[in-house]
C-alpha positions in Angstrom: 1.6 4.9 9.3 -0.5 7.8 7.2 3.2 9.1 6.5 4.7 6.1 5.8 1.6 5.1 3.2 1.6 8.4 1.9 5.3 8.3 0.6 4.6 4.7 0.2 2.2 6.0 -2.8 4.5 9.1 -4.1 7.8 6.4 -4.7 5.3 3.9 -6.3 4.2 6.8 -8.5 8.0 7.9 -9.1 9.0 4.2 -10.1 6.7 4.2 -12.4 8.1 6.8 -14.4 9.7 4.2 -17.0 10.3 6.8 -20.2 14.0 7.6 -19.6 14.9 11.2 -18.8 18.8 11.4 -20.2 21.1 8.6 -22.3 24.6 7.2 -20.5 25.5 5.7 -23.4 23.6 3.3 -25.0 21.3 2.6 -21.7 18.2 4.8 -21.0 17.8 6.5 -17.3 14.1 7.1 -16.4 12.9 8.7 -12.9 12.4 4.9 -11.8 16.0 4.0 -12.5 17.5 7.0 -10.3 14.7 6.5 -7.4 15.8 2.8 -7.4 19.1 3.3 -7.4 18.9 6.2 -5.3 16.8 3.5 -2.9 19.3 1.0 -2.9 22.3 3.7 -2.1 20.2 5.1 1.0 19.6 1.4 2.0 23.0 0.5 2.1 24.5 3.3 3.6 21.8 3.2 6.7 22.3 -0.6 7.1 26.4 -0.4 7.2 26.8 2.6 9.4 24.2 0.8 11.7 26.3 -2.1 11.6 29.5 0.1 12.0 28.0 2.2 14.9 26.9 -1.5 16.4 29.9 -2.9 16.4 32.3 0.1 17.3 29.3 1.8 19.6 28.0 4.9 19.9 30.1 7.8 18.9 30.6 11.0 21.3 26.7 12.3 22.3 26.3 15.9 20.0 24.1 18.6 21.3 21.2 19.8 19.5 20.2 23.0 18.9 16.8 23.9 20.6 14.0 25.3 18.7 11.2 27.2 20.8 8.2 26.8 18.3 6.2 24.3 18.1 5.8 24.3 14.5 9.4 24.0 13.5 9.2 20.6 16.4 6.2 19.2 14.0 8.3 19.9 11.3 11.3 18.1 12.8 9.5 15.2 14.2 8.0 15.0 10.8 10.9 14.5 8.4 12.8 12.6 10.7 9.9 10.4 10.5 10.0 10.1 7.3 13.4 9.8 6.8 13.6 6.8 9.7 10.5 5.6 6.8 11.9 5.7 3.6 13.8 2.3 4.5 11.0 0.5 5.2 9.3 2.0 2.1 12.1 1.2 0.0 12.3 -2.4 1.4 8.2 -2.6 0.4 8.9 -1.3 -2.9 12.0 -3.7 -3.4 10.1 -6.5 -2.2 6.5 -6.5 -3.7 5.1 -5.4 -7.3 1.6 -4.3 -6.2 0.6 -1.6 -4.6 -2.2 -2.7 -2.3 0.5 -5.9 -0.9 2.6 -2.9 -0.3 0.1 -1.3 1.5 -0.7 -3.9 3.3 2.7 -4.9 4.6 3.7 -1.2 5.9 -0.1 -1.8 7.8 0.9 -4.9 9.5 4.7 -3.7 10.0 2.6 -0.8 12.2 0.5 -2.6 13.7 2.7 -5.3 15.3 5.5 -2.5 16.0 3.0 -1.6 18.3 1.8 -4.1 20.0 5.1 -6.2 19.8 7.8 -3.3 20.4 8.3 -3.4 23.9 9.2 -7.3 23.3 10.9 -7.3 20.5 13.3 -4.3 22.1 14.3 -6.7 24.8 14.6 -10.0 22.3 17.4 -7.6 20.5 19.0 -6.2 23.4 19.6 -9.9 24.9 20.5 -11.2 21.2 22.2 -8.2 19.4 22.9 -10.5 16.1 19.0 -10.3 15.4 19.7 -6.5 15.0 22.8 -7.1 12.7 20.8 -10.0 10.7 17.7 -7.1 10.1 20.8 -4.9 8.6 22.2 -7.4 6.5 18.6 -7.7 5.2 18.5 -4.3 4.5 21.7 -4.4 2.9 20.2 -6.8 0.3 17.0 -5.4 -0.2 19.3 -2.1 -1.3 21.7 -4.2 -3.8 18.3 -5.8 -5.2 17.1 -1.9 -5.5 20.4 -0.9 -7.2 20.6 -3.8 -9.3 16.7 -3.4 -10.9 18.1 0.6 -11.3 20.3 -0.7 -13.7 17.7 -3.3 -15.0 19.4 -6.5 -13.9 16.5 -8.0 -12.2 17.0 -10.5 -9.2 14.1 -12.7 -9.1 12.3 -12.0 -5.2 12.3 -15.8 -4.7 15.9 -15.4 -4.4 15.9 -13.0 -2.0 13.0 -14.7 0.2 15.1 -17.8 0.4 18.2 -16.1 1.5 16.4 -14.4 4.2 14.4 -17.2 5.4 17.5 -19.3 5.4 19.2 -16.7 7.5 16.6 -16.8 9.7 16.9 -20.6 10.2 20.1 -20.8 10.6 20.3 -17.8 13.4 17.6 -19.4 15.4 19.9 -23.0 15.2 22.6 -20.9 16.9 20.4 -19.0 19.2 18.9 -22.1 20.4 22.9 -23.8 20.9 24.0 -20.6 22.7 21.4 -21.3 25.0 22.0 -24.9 25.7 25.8 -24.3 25.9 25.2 -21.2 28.7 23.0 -23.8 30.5 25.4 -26.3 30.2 27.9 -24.3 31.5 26.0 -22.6 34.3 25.4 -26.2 35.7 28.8 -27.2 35.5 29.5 -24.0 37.7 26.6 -25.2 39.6 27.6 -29.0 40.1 31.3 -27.8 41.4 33.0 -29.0 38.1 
């Protein structure tokens, strides 16, 4: 959580870097345009090979190279954390303009990972298309990031409806898979 609020602060401070750094043509990039952008790129590529490695599985296990001290396995643990961070980061930046709602919302993202994870693990694993519906998500949260780095702004009610509706709609067809499995298991049941 310290990690994720820490880097949380350093992007906030980058995006606010708004005097542009080098001319494309008529159109001004500042530090805030490229960590936007740059955002939006990581977001999209996580989310799709997720979605690609979902959907074809997992690829051949690789074998790690061991590392005996224990400094260099903080260090690892470390930037892998904040790697596995920044998209959670970039979704709070990408979805909030304040600081302390951003703050707040990578709090409460910790706090019920931990207490809901083991749950929420097993609610995925028996309906994988939760997982691909957080992806997709992510996958809009990064266009919306991209889109503001070239200062075409897409208003956050937008993107809360979408994802709300989304929502909606996947728990209609959770709730229909369910009745049609108990449907059929009592047709199994009653010999027909």
């Amino acid at each position: 959580m310290l990690t994720r609020i820490a880097l949380l602060f350093s992007i906030v401070w980058l995006t606010r870097l708004t005097k542009p750094w080098f001319h494309i043509g008529d159109h001004g990039v500042s530090g805030r345009d490229i960590i936007l952008f740059l955002g939006g790129l990581f977001l999209l590529a996580k989310s799709v090979l997720e979605i690609h490695h979902t959907l074809e599985g997992a690829a051949e296990p690789r074998s790690a190279p061991v590392y005996s001290s224990f400094v260099m396995i903080v260090t690892q643990i470390a930037v892998i954390d904040i790697v596995f961070s920044l998209d959670s980061v970039f979704t709070a930046v990408g979805l909030a303009d304040d600081l302390p709602i951003m703050v707040a919302a990578i709090v409460i993202a910790i706090l019920f990972m931990m207490w809901l994870s083991r749950s929420i693990s097993a609610f995925v694993d028996r309906h994988p298309t939760i997982k691909v519906l957080a992806l997709a998500f992510l996958i809009l949260v990064g266009v919306a990031l991209i889109a503001e780095g070239f200062h075409f702004e897409i208003p956050k009610g937008y993107l809360y409806f979408a994802m709300a509706f989304s929502v909606g709609v996947e728990m209609i067809n959770l709730r229909l898979r369910a009745l049609m499995s108990r449907r059929a298991q009592s047709d199994e049941d009653s010999g027909g």
